[in-house]
KETILUM-624403 format. One record per residue: x, y, z of N, C-alpha, C in turn. Coordinates in steps of 0.02 Angstrom, whole numbers. Example, Ala and Ser with C-alpha at 12.3 -4.5 7.8 and 13.67 -1.06 7.14 Angstrom:
# KETILUM-624403
     n.px     n.py     n.pz    ca.px    ca.py    ca.pz     c.px     c.py     c.pz
      660     -284      390      615     -225      390      660     -165      390
      642     -112      354      684      -53      357      645        2      394
//
This chain:
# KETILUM-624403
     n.px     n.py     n.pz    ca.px    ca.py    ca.pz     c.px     c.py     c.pz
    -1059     -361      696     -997     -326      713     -948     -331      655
     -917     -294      646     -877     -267      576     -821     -298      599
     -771     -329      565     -688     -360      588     -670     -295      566
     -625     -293      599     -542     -258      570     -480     -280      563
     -456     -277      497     -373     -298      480     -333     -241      483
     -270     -259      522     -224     -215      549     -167     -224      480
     -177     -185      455     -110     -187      396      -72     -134      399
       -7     -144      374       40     -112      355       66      -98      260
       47      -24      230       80      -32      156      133       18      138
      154       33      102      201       69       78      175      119        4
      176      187        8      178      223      -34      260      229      -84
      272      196     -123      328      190     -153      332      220     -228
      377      266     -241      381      328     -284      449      291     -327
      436      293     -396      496      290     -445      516      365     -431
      598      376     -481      612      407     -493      591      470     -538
      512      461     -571      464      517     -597      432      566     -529
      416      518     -478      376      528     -440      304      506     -437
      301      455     -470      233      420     -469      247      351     -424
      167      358     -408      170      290     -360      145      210     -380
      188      177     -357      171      110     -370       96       73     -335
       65       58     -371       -7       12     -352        0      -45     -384
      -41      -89     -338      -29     -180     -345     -123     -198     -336
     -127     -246     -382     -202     -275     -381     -194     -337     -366
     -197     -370     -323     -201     -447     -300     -250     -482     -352
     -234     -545     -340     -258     -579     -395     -344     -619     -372
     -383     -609     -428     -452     -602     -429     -497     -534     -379
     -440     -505     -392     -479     -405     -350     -517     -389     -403
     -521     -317     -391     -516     -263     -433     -498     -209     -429
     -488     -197     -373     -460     -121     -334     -380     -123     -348
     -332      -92     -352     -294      -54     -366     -285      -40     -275
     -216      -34     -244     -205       -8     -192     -123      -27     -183
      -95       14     -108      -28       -6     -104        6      -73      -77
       52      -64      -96       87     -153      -82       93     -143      -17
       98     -215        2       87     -230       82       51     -266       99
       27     -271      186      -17     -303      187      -23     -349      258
      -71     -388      302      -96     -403      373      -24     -406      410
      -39     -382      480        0     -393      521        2     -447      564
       52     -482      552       16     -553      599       39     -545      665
       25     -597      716       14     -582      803       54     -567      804
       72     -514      862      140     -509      883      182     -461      825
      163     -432      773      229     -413      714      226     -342      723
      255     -300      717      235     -213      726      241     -198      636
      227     -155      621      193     -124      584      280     -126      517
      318     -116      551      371     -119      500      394     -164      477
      412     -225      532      430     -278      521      364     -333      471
      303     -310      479      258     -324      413      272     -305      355
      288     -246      347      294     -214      288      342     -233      262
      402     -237      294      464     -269      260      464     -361      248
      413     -396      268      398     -451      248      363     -435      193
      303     -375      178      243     -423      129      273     -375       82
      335     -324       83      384     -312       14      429     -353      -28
      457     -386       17      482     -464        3      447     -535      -29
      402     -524        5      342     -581      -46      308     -553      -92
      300     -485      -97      238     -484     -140      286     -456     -192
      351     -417     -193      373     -386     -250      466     -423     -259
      456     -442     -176      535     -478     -190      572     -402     -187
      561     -362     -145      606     -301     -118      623     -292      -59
      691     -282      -56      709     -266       22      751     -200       44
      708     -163       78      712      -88       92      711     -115      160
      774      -53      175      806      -48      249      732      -14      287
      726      -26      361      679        0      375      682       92      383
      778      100      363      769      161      362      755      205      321
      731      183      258      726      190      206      651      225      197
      614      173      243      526      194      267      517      232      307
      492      299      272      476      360      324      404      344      338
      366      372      412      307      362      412      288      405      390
      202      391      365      132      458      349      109      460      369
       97      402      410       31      399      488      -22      344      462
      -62      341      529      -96      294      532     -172      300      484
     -198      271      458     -281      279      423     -323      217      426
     -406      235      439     -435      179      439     -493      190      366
     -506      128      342     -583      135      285     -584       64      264
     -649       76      223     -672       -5      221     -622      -28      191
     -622      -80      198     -572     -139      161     -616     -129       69
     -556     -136       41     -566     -123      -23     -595     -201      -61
     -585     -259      -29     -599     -334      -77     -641     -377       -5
     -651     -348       35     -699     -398       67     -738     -358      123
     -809     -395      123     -884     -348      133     -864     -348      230
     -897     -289      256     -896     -291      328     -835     -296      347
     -789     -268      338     -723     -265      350     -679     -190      336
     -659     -183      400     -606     -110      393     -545     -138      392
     -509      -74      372     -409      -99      393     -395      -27      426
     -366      -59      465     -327      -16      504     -255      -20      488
     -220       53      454     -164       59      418      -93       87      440
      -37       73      443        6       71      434       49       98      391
       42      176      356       69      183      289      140      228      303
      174      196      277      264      226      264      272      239      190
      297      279      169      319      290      115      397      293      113
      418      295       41      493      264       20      506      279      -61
      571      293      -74      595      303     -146      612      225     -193
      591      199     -238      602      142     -247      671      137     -282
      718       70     -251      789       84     -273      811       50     -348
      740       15     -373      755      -12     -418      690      -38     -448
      687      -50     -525      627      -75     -526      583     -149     -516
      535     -143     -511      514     -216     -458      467     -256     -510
      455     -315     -503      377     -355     -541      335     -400     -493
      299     -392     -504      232     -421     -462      273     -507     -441
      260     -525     -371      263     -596     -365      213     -610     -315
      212     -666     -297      143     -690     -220       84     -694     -263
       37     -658     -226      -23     -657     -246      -51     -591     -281
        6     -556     -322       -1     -523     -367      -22     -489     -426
      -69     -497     -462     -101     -502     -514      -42     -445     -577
      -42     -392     -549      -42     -325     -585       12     -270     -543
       46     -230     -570       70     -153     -555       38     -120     -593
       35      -50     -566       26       17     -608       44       56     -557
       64      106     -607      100      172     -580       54      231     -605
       41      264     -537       -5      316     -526       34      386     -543
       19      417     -578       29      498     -578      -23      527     -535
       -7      565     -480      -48      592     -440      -35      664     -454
      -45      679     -506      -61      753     -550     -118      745     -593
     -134      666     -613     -185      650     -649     -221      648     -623
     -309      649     -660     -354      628     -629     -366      578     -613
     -396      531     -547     -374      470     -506     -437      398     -545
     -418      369     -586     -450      326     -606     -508      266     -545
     -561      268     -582     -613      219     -526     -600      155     -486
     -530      129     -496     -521       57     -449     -484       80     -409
     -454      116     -381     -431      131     -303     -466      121     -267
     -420       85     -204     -453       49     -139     -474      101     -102
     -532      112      -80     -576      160      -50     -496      228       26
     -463      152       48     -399      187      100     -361      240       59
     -341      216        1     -309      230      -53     -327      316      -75
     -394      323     -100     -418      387     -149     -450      410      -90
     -465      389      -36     -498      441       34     -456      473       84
     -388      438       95     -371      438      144     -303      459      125
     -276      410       91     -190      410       96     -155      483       45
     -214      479      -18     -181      486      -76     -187      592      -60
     -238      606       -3     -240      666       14     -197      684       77
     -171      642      125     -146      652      152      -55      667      129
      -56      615       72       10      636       19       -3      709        1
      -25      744      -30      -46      789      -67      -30      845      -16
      -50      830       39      -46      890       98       27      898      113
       65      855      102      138      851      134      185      877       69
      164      872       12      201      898      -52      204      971      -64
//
């Protein structure tokens, strides 16, 4: 039987319009910041925690529009889905990796989509962006 992790991330856009991606440390995938929902937490009140730990940002929750929900394999561990949570948001300032952080990069999604995106990421999210632009 396959687990599933219930996460919450954030599609977060500089002022170009490119999006911010975070690689945790010893990954390899590339995906958005964020991250598990623990018992009891709803989906925002995660997000506005694992923005705070992982980048040390704090966005009003009105700030986070939703995109809707998506599921696909988990991008760093075998037999495992996530079930997603994705809001997107304008970033109010610029941020640097903290927590368990490894890396940023900022995606141009006019470019062609480089091979370490988290499978949720280049299947799911990054077309469902695309549809709404």
């Amino acid at each position: 039987m396959k687990t599933t992790l219930h996460i919450a991330a954030a599609c977060l856009f500089d002022e170009r319009g490119r999006l911010l991606l975070v690689r945790k440390r010893h990954t390899r995938f590339f995906m958005l910041p964020g991250g598990k929902r623990e018992a009891g937490e709803d989906a925002l009140s995660a997000l506005e925690r694992e923005l705070l730990e992982e980048l040390e940002l704090q966005l009003p929750a009105a700030a986070l529009q939703p995109v809707g929900q998506f599921q696909a394999p988990a991008a760093n561990e075998a037999d495992t889905w996530v079930h997603a949570d994705i809001f997107r948001a304008t970033l109010p300032h610029a941020v640097q990796p903290a927590a368990e952080l490894e890396e940023l990069r900022w995606l141009d999604t006019t470019e062609p989509l480089p091979d370490d995106l988290a499978p949720l990421l280049r299947d799911q999210v990054l077309p469902a962006l695309a549809a709404t632009l």
